[in-house]
N, C-alpha and C positions, 0 to 999 in steps of 0.2 A: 148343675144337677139338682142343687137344691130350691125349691120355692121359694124361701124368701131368702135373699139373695137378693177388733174383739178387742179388749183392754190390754195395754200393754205391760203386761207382768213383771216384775221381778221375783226373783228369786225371794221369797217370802219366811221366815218362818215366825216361829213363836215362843216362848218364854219356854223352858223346860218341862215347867208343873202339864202345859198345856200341849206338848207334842211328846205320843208312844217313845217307850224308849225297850229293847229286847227285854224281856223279864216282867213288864209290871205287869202289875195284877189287873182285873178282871174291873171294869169299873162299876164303882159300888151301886148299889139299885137306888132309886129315884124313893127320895122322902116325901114327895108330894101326898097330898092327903084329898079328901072329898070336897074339901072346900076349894079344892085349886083344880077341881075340873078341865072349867074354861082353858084355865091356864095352861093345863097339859094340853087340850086339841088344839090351840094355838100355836104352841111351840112343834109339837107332831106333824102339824101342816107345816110352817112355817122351814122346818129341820127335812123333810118331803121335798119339797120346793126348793132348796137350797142346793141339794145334793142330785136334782132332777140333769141340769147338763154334765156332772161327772157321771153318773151312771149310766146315761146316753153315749157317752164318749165312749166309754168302758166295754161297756157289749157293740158295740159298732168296732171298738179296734179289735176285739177278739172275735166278732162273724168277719172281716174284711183280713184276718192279718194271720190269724191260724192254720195256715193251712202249709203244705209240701212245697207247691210249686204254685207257677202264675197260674190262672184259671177262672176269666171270666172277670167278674170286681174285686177279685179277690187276689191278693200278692202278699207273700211270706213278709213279715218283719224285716226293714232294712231293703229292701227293693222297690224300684219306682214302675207302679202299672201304669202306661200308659195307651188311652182310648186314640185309637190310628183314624178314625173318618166319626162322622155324625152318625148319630143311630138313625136307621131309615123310618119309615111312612108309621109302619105298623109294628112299633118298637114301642116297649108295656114294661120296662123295666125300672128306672128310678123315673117319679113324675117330675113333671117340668123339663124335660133334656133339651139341651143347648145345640146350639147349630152355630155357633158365632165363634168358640174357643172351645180346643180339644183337651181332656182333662190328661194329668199327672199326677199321680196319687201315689203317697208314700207314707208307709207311719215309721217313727223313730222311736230307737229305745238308744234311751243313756246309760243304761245301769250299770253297762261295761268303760262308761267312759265319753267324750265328746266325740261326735260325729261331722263329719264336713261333706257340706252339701256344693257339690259343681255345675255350674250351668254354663254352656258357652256360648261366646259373642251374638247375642241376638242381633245383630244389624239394626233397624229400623221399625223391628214388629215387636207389638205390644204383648205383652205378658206380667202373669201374674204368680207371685209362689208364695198366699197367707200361708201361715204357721198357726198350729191351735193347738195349746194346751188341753190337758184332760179337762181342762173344767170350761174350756170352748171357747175362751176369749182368744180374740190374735195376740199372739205373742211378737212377733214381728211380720211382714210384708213387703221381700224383696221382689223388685219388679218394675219395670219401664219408669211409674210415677218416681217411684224413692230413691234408686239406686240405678238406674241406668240401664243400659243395655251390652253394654261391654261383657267377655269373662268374667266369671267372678267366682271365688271359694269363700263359704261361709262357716265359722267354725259354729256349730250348735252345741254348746255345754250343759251339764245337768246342772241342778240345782244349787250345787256345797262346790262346783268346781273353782280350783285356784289357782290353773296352772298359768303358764306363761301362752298368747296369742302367739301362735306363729303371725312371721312377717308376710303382709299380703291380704290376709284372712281380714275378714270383720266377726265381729264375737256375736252370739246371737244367745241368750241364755233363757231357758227356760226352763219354766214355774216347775216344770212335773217331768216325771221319768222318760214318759213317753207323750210324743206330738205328733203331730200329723200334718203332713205338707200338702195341701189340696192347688196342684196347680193349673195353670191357663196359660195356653197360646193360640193367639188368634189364629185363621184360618178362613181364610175365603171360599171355600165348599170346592176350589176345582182340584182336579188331580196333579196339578204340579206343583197347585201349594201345601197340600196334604203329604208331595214327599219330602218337601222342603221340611216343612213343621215336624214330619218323621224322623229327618236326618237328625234335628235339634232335642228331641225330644230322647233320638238314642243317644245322647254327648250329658242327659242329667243323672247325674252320680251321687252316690250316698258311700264313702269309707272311712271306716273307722280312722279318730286321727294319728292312732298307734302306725295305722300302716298306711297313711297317707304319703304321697311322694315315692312308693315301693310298690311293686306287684302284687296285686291283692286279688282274692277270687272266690268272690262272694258264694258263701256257704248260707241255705236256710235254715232256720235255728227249728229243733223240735218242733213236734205239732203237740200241743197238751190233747189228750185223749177225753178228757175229763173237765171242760172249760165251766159246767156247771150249768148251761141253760140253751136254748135250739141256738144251733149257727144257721139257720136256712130261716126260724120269723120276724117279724118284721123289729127292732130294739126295742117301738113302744110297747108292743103285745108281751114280746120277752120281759119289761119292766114290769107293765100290768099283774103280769103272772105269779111276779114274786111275793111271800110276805113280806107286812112292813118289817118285819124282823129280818126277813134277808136281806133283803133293799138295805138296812142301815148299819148291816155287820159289815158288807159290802163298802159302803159309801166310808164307815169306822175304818176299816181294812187299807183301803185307797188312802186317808186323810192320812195316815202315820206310816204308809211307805211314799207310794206312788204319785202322790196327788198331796204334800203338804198345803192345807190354809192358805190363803193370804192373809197379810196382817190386817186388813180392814174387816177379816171376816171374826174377830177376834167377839165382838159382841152375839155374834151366831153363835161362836163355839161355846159363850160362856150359857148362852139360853138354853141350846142343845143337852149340855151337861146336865141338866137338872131333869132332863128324862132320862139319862142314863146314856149318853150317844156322846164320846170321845174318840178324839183323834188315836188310832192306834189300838184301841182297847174291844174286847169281844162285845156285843150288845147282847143279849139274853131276856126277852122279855117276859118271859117265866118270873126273874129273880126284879120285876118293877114293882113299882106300887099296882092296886087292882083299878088305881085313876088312871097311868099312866095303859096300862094292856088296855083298858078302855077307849082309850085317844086313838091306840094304833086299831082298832075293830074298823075292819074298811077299808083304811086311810088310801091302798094304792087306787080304788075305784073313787073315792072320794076329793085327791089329787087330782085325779089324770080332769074331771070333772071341773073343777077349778081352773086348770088350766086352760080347756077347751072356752069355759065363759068368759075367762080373760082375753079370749085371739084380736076379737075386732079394736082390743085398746095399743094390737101389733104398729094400727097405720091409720093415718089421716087421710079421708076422703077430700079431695080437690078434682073438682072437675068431672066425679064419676072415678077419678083413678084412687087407688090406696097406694099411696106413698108409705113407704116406711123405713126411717134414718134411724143413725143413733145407734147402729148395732154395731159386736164386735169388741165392745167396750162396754163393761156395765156393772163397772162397781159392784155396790150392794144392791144392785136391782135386780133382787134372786129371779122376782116372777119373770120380768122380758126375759132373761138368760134360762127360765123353764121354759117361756114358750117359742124361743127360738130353737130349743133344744129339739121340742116337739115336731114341729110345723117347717123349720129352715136350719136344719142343722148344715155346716155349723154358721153362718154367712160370713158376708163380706166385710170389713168397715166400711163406711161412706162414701169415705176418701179416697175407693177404689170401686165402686161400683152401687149405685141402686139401680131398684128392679120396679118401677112403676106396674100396676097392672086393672086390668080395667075390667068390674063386672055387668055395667050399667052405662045407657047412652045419658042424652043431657036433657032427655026430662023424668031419668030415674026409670027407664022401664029395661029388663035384663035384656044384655045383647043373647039374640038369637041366628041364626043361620036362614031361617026363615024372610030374614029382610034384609036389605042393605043397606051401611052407612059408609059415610067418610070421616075424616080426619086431616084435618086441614092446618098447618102452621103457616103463622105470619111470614112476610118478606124477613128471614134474617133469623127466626126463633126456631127454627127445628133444635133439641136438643142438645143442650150448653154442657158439650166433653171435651177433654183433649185428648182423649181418646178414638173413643168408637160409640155409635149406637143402631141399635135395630130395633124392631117390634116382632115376635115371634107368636104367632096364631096356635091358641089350643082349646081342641075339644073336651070337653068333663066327659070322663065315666070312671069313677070311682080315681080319679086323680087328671091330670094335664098332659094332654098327650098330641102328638103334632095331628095335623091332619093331613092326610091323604087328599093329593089331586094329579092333573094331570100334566102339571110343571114343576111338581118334587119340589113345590115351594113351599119353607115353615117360617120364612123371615122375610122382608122388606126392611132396607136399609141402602144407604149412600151405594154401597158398593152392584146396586140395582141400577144404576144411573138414572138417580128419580128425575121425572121432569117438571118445572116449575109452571107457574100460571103465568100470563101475562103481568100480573103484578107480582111478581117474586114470590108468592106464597107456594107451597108446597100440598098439596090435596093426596092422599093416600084413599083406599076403598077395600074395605073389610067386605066382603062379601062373596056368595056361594060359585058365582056364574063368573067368568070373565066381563070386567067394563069394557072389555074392547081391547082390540091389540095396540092399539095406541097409547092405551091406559095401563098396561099388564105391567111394565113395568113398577107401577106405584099400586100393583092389585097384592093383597095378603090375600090367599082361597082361603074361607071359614067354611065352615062344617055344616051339615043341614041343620042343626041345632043349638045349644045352649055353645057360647064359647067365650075365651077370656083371652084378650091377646095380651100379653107384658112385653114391656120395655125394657132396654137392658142401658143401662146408663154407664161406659166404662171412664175410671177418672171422670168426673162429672168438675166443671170451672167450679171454682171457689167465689170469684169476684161475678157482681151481676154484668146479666141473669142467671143467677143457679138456682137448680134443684137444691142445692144445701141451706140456703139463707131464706128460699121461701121468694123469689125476685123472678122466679120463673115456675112453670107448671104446665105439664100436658094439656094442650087446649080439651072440651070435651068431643068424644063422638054422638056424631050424627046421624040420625036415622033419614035416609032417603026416598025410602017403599019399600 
């Protein structure tokens, strides 16, 4: 679902002085003075950017999770949505949509306790269930690569839990209150594997561990009347909107229940503090220094800006395609973990899936619809997975969207039964018109205009040639006429 498309947590906390505790007080205003300007819009940005993927996460689990009943992308706390077929032709709802795996989507709250997640005996087909902390990194990734495909119950615990694993279970702990299970099952596009994928997709379960093993009959919890910001715009605009003082009473609020620190983030919190931004504690920017209400003058239009001229440092251009690794995991690298928060909330790690994508043929001129090219792999180098892979065809206007043709075709992949050259290479044709029915097999329809086709990498080898070590790469496209 997402375009670009996490680190693996522990249970984190921090020293006493440095995590809320119920009663303390108000934290004191910022001593900063006029000579420490600089200093305060550094850290004001800096403490912006940091808190950018928790408060993404934040308003995306409250527009996706508040609600009564299922309806649409949206599913109550504690219940698993899942998407039953590919969205069709002229489908405008999240950009970039997938044709490849059908999603499962579930957010978790601990606060009552550990929750156990049930999947049953996948056979032989590939899937995926990253887990993402409020603060966006994976927390764990059960799925074909890690864990196999047999049954399985996973005990997911909050933060401080200590109790004993039931036998059977694997323990899965996370960072924060609430996560969010974004899953994948592959799916071949025809109707009997769409009910197969159905059947499996009705057998994922979420119950409390109190009533695991017993009769249990899932009740939606409240709807908060009052979440504090639209559930219907889009989380960047809803962030945009806010002041930097709401923004960081918020982000303050989350650090000392919801969302404790990691311990790495320990130098953040200490910077943070000295504009008045503590875990747990109210921010008030009235009661700062007039350097510090200075720094924040702006800052949400002056972030979002920062992070927009940071994107292209997301991927490395090879061959016309942007590659981009390394995510899903990201330490102290506030900014990547902004702009993934932005642009590809929330991805993949690596080691389950990159997403190659191409805006440019190979002598640097933008693909258009207007001409046709190919794409040609060596005998033997079509893309190094143990998985799966495809290329998915998308039109721009105002985000990625399939194209409409007259073979309801948005992907080209293995399971098209591509045909080879006489020399074992592989030739593909991005283009408007049919190359011929003998060719239609290996044809993606592209759009009469601007378009960007991506690659979807699942499990990508580790050993050469891989996309991971840089021993392999999307050959470039060609323009034909």
């Amino acid at each position: 679902m997402a375009r670009i498309t996490r680190r693996g947590l522990t249970a984190a906390g921090f020293a006493a002085p440095l995590l809320a505790r119920p009663g303390m007080a108000t934290a004191q205003p910022s001593e900063m003075q006029p000579g420490d300007a600089a200093d305060a819009a550094r850290i004001a940005m800096d403490a912006y950017l940091y808190g950018y993927s928790l408060i993404t996460t934040e308003v995306t689990r409250v527009q996706m999770s508040n609600v009564p009943e299922l309806r649409g992308l949206q599913a109550p706390m504690g219940q698993f949505l899942n998407i039953r077929r590919y969205p069709p032709a002229d489908y405008r709802g999240v950009s970039a949509p997938n044709a490849d795996t059908l999603y499962s989507l579930a957010w978790v709250d601990l606060g009552s306790g550990p929750v156990v997640f049930s999947h049953p005996d996948m056979g032989g087909r590939y899937f995926l269930f990253p887990m993402y902390s409020l603060w966006m990194p994976v927390v764990e990734s059960p799925g074909r690569r890690t864990t196999g495909g047999r049954a399985a119950n996973f005990l997911i615990t909050p933060p401080d839990w200590s109790g004993e694993l039931p036998a059977g279970m694997r323990q899965i702990r996370s960072p924060t209150r609430y996560l969010v299970i974004l899953g994948r099952t592959y799916a071949d596009g025809t109707d009997a594997d769409y009910a197969a994928v159905n059947e499996l997709q009705n057998q994922y379960r979420l119950t409390p561990l109190s009533a695991f093993g017993r009769p249990f009959t899932y009740e939606a919890p409240p709807v908060d009347p009052n979440p504090g910001f639209s559930m219907t715009d889009k989380p960047q605009s809803v962030i945009l909107g806010m002041s930097a003082e709401e923004y960081f009473s918020r982000m303050a609020r989350l650090m000392g229940s919801a969302a404790p620190p990691a311990a790495e983030d320990a130098a953040m919190i200490a910077r943070m503090a000295r504009i008045g931004i503590v875990p747990g504690q109210p921010f008030e920017a009235a009661k700062q220094s007039a350097v510090v209400q200075e720094a924040l003058r702006d800052l949400p239009r002056r972030a979002l800006a920062t992070i927009e001229a940071n994107r292209a440092a997301m991927g490395t251009n090879v061959n016309g395609w942007i590659i981009t690794k390394g995510l899903g995991r990201y330490g102290t690298d506030y900014m990547k973990r902004a702009l993934v928060a932005a642009f590809g909330w929330p991805a993949n790690l690596e080691d389950d899936a990159v997403y190659p994508y191409a805006t440019v043929d190979s002598e640097g001129r933008p693909l258009d619809g207007a001409n046709r090219y190919t794409l040609t792999f060596a005998a033997g180098q079509t893309p190094q997975v143990n998985a799966f892979w495809s290329i998915t065809m998308y039109e721009i206007d105002q985000g990625w969207w399939f194209v409409p043709n007259p073979l309801n075709k948005f992907t080209v992949s293995p399971r098209n039964n591509l045909k080879t050259n006489a020399d074992g290479s592989t030739t593909l044709y991005f283009q408007r018109e049919s190359p011929g029915a003998e060719r239609e097999s290996n044809w993606l329809p592209a759009p009469a205009g601007a378009f960007i086709p991506m690659m979807r990498m699942y499990w990508p080898k580790t050993e050469a040639p891989s996309i991971l070590n840089g021993s392999w790469a999307p050959p470039a496209i060609r323009r034909i006429g």
